[in-house]
C-alpha positions in Angstrom: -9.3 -40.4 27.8 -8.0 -37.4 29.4 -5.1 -37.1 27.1 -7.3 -37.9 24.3 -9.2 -34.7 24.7 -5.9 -32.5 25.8 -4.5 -33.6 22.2 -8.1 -32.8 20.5 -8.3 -29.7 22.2 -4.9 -29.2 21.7 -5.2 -29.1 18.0 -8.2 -26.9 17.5 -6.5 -24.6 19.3 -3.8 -25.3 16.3 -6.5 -24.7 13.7 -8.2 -21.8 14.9 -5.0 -20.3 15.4 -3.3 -20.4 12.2 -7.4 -19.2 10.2 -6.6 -16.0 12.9 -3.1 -15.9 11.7 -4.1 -15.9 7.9 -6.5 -13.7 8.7 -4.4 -11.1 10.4 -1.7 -11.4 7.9 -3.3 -11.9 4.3 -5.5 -9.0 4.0 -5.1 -6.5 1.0 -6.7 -3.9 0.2 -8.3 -2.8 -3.1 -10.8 -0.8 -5.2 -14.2 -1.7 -6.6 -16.7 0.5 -8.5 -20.0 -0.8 -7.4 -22.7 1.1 -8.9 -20.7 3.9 -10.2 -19.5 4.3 -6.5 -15.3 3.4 -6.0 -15.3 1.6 -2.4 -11.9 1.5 -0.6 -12.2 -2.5 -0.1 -10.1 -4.5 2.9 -9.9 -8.3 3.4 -8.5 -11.5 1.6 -10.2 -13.1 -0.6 -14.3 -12.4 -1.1 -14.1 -11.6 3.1 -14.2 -7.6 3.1 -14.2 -6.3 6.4 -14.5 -3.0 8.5 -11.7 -0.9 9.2 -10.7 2.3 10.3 -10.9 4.7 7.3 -8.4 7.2 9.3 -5.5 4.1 8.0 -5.9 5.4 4.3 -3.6 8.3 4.3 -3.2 9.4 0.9 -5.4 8.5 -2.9 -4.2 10.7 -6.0 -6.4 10.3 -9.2 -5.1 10.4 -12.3 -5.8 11.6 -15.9 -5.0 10.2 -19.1 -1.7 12.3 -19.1 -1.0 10.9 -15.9 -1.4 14.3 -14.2 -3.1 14.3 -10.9 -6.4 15.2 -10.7 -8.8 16.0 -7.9 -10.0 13.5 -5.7 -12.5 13.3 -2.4 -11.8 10.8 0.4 -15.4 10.0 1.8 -14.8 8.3 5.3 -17.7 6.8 7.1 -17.7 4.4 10.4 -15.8 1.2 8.8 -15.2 1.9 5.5 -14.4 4.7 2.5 -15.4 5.6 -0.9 -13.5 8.1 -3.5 -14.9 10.5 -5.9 -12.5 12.1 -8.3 -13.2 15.5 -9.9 -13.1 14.9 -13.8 -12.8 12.2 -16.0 -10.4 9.7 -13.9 -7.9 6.9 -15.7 -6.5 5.7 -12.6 -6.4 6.0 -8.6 -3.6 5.0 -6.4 -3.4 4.8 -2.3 -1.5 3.9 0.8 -3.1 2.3 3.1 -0.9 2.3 6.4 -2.3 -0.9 8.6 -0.1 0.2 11.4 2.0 -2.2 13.5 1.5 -6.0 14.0 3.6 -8.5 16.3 2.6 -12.2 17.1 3.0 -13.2 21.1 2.1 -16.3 22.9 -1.3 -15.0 23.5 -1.9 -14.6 19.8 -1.5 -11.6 16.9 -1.8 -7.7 18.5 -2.4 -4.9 16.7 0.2 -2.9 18.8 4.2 -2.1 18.1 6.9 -3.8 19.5 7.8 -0.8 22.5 4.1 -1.5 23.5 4.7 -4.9 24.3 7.0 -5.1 27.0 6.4 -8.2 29.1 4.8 -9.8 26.1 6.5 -13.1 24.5 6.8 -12.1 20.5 7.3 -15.4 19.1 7.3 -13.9 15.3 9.5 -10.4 14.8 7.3 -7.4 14.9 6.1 -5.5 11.9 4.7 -2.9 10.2 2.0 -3.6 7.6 2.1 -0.9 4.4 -0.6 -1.7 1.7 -0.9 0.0 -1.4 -3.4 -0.1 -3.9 -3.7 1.0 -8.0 -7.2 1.0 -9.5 -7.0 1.0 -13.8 -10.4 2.6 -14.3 -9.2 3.2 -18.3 -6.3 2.5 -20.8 -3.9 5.2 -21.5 -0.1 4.1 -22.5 1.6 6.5 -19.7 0.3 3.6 -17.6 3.2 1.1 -19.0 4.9 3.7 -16.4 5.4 3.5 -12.5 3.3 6.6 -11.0 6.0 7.0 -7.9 4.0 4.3 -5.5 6.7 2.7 -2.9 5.8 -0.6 -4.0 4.1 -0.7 -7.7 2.8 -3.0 -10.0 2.9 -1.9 -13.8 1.3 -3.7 -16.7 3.4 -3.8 -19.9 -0.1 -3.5 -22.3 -3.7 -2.9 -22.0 -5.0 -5.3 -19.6 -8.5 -4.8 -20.6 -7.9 -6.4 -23.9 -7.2 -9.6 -21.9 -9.5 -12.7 -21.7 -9.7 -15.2 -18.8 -6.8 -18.0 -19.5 -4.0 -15.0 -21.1 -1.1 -13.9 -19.3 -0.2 -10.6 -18.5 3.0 -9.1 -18.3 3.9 -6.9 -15.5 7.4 -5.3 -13.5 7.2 -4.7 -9.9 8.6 -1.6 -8.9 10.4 -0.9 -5.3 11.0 2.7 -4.9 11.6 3.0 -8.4 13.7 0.0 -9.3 12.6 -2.8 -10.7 12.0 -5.7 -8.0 13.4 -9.1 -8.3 12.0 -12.1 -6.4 9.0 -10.4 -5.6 5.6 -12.8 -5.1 2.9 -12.2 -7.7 -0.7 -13.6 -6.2 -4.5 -13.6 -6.3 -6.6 -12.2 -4.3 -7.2 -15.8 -2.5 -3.3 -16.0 -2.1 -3.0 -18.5 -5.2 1.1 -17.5 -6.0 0.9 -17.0 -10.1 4.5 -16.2 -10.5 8.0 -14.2 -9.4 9.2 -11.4 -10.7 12.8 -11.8 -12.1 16.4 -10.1 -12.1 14.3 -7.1 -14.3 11.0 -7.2 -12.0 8.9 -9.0 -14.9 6.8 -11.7 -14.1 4.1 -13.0 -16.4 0.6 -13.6 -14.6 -2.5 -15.1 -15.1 -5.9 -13.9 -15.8 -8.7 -16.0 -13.9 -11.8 -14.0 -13.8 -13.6 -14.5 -16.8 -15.3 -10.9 -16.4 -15.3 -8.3 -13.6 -12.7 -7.3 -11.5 -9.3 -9.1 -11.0 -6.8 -7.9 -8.4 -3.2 -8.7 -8.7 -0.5 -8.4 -5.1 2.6 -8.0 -5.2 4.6 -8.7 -2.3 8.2 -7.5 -0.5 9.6 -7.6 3.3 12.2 -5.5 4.2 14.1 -5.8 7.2 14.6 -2.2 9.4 17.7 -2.0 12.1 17.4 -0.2 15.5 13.6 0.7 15.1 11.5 0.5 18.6 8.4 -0.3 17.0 9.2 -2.8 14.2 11.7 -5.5 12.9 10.5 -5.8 9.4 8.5 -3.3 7.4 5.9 -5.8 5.2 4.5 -4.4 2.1 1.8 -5.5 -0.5 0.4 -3.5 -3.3 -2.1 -4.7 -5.5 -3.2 -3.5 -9.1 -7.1 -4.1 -10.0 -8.7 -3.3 -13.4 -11.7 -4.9 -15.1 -12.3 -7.6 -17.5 -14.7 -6.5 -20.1 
């Protein structure tokens, strides 16, 4: 009986630990315009939750020229929205999530120098999360706007319908990203990019917003803090 309940407990322990995992690890972040407001969203799937707003450290609006525009950061408790000065076509961010390492004792949100007489059983990294908002069509966006990790549509994504494809190259610091992992916002994998950084993804929401992430790990040598810098970037626009 004893060992019946050791295993049981055992593997709730299991379960609860890898929801905690996922949680830690599959957050993105994104923007929504929710009643003519843009909210800096963060979370994985429907799940937004609080963070600190002092993490976003830098959003650039855009015209239709893809010249930069003004924009105002408005940074409250657990959360941020954006206001850009003019008539915007797109906003970008980077969203820096700090440090993350896994230990015997569970995920810390600490780097790997502060964790000495910890147990890391997963190597130690730093979370980067970028976001790009399509707010309107212009054709300078079949271009990358200079984000370190970018997702660019090929055509106008708000002509799409729910059940098309759209095409799209994943851009690392400037060059187009093979073998990169194209997924929804609930982590569904649509596609990989290929030896040019194309992939072809699907459109699921019939209407309102759909989020697209792209992500890349990169290994970093002789770095106190970190093993592996992980990156995600995620491109959002609206099905009309």
């Amino acid at each position: 009986m004893r060992n019946i309940l050791v295993t049981a407990m055992t593997l709730c322990f299991m379960m609860f630990s890898n929801v905690f995992v996922y949680d830690v690890c599959a957050c993105d972040v994104w923007i929504e315009n929710k009643d003519n407001e843009l909210i800096v969203f963060y979370g994985h799937e429907d799940k937004r939750k609080p963070y600190d707003p002092s993490k976003i450290k830098e959003v650039k609006a855009y015209d239709s020229n893809g010249n930069s525009i003004p924009v105002e950061v408005i940074r409250q408790k657990d959360t941020a929205s954006l206001s850009p000065e003019g008539e915007a076509f797109a906003i970008s961010l980077f969203f820096d999530n700090g440090y993350w390492l896994k230990t015997t004792d569970g995920w810390k949100n600490i780097s790997k120098r502060d964790a000495k007489g910890m147990q890391l059983v997963e190597p130690a990294r730093h979370s980067l999360k970028y976001a790009k908002s399509l707010i309107q069509w212009a054709e300078r966006y079949t271009e990358p706007l200079g984000m370190k990790l970018e997702i660019v549509p090929t055509n106008n994504p708000f002509l799409l319908k729910k059940g098309e494809h759209l095409l799209v190259t994943v851009f690392y610091e400037g060059k187009p990203l093979e073998g990169a992992e194209m997924e929804t916002r609930d982590h569904k994998v649509l596609a990989k990019t290929d030896k040019n950084g194309m992939a072809s993804v699907l459109v699921e929401s019939e209407s309102g917003i759909n989020v697209i992430v792209a992500k890349h790990s990169v290994p970093i040598k002789d770095n106190p803090d970190a093993d592996t810098i992980s990156i995600s970037s995620t491109l959002i626009f609206e099905v009309r």
